[in-house]
NUGUPA-232251 format. One record per atom (N, C-alpha, C): residue number from 1; residue in three letters; atom name; x negated, y negated, z negated. Coordinates in pm, whole numbers, plus 50000, padded with zeros to 5 digits. Atoms other than C-alpha are relative to their C-alpha. Layout:
N
+-----+------+------+-------+-------+-------+
|  nr | rest | atom |     X |     Y |     Z |
+-----+------+------+-------+-------+-------+
| NUM |  ala |   CA |     X |     Y |     Z |
...
+-----+------+------+-------+-------+-------+
end
This chain:
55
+-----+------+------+-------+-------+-------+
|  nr | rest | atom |     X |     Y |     Z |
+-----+------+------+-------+-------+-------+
|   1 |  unk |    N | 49934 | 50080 | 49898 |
|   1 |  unk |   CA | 91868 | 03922 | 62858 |
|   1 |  unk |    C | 50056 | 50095 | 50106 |
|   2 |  unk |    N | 49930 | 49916 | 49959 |
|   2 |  unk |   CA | 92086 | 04041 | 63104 |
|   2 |  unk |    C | 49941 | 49975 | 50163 |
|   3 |  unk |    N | 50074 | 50054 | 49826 |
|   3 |  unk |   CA | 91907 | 04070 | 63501 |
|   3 |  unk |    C | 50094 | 49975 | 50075 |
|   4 |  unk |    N | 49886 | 50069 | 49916 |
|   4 |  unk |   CA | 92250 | 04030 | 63650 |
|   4 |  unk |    C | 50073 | 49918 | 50003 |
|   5 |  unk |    N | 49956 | 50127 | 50013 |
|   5 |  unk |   CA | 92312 | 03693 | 63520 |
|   5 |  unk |    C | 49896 | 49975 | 50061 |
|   6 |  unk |    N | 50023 | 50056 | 49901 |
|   6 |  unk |   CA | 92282 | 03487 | 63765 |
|   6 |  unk |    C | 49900 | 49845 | 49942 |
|   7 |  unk |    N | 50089 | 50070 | 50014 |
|   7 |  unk |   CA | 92092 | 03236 | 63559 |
|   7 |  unk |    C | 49868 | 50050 | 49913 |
|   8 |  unk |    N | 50133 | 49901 | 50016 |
|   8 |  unk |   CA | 91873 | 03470 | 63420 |
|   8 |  unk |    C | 49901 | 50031 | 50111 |
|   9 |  unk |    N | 50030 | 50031 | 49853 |
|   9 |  unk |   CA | 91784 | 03512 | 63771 |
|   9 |  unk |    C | 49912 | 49915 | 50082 |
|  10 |  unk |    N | 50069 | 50146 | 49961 |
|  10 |  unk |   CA | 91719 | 03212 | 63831 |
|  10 |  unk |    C | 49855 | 49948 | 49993 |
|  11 |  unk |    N | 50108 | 50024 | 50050 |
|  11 |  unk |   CA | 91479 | 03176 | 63572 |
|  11 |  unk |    C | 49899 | 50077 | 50037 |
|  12 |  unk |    N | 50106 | 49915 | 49965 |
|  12 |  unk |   CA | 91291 | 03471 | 63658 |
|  12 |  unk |    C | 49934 | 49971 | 50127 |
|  13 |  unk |    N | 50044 | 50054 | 49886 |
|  13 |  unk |   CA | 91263 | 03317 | 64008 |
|  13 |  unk |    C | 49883 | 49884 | 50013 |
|  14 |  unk |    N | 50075 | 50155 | 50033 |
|  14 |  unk |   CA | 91129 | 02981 | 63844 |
|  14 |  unk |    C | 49890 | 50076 | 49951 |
|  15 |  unk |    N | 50074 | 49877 | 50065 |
|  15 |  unk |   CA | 90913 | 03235 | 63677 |
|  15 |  unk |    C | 49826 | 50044 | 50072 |
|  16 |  unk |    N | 50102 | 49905 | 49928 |
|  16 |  unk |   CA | 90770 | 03418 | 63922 |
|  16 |  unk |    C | 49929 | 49856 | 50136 |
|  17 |  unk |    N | 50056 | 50122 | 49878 |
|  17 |  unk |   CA | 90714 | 03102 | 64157 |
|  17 |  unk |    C | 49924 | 49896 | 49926 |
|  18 |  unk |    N | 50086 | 50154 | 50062 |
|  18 |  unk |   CA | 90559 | 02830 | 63927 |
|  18 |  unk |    C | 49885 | 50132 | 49888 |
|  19 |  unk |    N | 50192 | 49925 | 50090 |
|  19 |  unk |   CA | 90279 | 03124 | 63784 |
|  19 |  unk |    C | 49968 | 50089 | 50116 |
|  20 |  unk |    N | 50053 | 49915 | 49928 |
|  20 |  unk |   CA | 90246 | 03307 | 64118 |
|  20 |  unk |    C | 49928 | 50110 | 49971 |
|  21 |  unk |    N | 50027 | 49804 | 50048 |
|  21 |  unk |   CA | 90289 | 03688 | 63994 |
|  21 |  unk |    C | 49994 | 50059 | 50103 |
|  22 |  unk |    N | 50055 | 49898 | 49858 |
|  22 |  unk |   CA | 90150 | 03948 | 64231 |
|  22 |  unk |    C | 50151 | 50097 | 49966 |
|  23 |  unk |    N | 49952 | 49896 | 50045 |
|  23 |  unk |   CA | 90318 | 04265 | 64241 |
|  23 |  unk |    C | 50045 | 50084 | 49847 |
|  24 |  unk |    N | 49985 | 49939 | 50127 |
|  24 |  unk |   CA | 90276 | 04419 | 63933 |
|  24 |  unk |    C | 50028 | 49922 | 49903 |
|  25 |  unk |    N | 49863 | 50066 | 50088 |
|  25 |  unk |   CA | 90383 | 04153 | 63749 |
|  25 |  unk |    C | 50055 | 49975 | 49995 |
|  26 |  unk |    N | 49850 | 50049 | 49978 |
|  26 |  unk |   CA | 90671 | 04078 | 63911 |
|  26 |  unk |    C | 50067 | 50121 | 49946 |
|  27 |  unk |    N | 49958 | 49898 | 50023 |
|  27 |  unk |   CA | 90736 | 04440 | 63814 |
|  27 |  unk |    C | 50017 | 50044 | 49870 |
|  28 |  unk |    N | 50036 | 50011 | 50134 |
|  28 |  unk |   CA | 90603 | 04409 | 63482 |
|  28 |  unk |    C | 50147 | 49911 | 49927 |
|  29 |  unk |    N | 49897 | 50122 | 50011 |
|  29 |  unk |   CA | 90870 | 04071 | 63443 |
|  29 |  unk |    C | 50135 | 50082 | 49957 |
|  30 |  unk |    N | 49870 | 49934 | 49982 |
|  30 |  unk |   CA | 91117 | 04308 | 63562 |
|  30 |  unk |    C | 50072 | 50070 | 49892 |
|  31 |  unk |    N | 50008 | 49861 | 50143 |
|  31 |  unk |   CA | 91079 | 04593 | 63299 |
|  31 |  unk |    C | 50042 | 49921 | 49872 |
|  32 |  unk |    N | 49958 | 50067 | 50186 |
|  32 |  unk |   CA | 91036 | 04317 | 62996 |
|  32 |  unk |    C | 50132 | 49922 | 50012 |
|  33 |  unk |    N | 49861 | 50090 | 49979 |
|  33 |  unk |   CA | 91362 | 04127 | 63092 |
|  33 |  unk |    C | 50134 | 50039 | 49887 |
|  34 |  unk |    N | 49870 | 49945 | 50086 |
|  34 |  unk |   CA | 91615 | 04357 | 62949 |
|  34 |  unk |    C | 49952 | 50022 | 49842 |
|  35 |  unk |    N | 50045 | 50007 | 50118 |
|  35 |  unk |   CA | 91396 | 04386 | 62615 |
|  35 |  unk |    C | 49994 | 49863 | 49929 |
|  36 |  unk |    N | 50015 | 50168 | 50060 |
|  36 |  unk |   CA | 91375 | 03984 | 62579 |
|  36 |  unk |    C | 50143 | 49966 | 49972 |
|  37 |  unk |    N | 49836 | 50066 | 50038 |
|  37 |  unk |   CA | 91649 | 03785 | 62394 |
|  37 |  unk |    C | 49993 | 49856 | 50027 |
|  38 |  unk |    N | 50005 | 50143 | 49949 |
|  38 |  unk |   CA | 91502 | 03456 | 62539 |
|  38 |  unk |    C | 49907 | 49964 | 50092 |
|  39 |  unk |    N | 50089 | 49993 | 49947 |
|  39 |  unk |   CA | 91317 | 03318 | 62796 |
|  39 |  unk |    C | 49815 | 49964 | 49943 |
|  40 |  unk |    N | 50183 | 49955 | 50072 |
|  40 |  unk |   CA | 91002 | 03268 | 62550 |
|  40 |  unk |    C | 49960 | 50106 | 49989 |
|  41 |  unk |    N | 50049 | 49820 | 50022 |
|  41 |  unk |   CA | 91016 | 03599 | 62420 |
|  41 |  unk |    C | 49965 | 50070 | 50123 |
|  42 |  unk |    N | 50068 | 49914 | 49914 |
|  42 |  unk |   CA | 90966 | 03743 | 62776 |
|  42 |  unk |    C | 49871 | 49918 | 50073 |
|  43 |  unk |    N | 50119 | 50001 | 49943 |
|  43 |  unk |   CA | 90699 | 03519 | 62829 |
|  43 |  unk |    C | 49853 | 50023 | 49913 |
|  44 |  unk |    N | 50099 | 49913 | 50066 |
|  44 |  unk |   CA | 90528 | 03629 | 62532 |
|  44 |  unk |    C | 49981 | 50143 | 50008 |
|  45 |  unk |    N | 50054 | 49851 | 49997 |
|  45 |  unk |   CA | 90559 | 03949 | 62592 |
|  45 |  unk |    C | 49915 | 50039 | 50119 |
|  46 |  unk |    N | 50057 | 50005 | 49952 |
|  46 |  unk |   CA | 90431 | 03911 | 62910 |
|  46 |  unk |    C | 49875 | 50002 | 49959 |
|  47 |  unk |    N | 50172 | 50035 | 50043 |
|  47 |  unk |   CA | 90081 | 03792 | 62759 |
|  47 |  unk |    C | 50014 | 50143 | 49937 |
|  48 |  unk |    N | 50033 | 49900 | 50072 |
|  48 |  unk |   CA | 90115 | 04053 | 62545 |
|  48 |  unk |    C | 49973 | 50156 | 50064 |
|  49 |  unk |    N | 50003 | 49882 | 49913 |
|  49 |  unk |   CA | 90150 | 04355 | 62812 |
|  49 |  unk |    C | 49861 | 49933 | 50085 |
|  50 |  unk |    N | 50097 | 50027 | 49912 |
|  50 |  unk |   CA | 89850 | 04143 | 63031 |
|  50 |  unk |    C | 49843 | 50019 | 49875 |
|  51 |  unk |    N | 50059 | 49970 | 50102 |
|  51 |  unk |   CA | 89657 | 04192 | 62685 |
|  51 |  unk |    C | 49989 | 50107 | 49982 |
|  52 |  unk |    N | 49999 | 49882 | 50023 |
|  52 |  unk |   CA | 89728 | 04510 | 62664 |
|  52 |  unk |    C | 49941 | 50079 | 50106 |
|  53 |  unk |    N | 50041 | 49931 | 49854 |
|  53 |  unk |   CA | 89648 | 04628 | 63009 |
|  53 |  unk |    C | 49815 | 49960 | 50000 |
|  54 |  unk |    N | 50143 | 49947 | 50000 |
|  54 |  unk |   CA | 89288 | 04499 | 62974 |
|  54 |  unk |    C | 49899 | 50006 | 49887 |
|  55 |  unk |    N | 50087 | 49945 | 50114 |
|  55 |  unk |   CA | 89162 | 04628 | 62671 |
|  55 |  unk |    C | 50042 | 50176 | 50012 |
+-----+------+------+-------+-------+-------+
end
């Protein structure tokens, strides 16, 4: 996905406000964005990097 569409944007806003991400995962969000081709895929990958981080 592209972070400078403006409804990409958006979503990441809806995102980050209806799961109240700290820091680092707003940062985390940030990073997987341009690797996702939909907004599922970056919210699986999300789990998948919060999976990863504590093991």
């Amino acid at each position: 996905m592209n972070v400078n569409d403006e409804n990409v944007l958006e979503m990441i806003n809806r995102l980050i406000a209806t799961d109240r991400l700290n820091k680092n995962q707003i940062l985390q969000l940030v990073n997987l964005v341009s690797i996702s081709k939909s907004i599922n895929e970056l919210k699986e990958n999300m789990k998948w990097e919060t999976f990863k981080s504590k093991n």
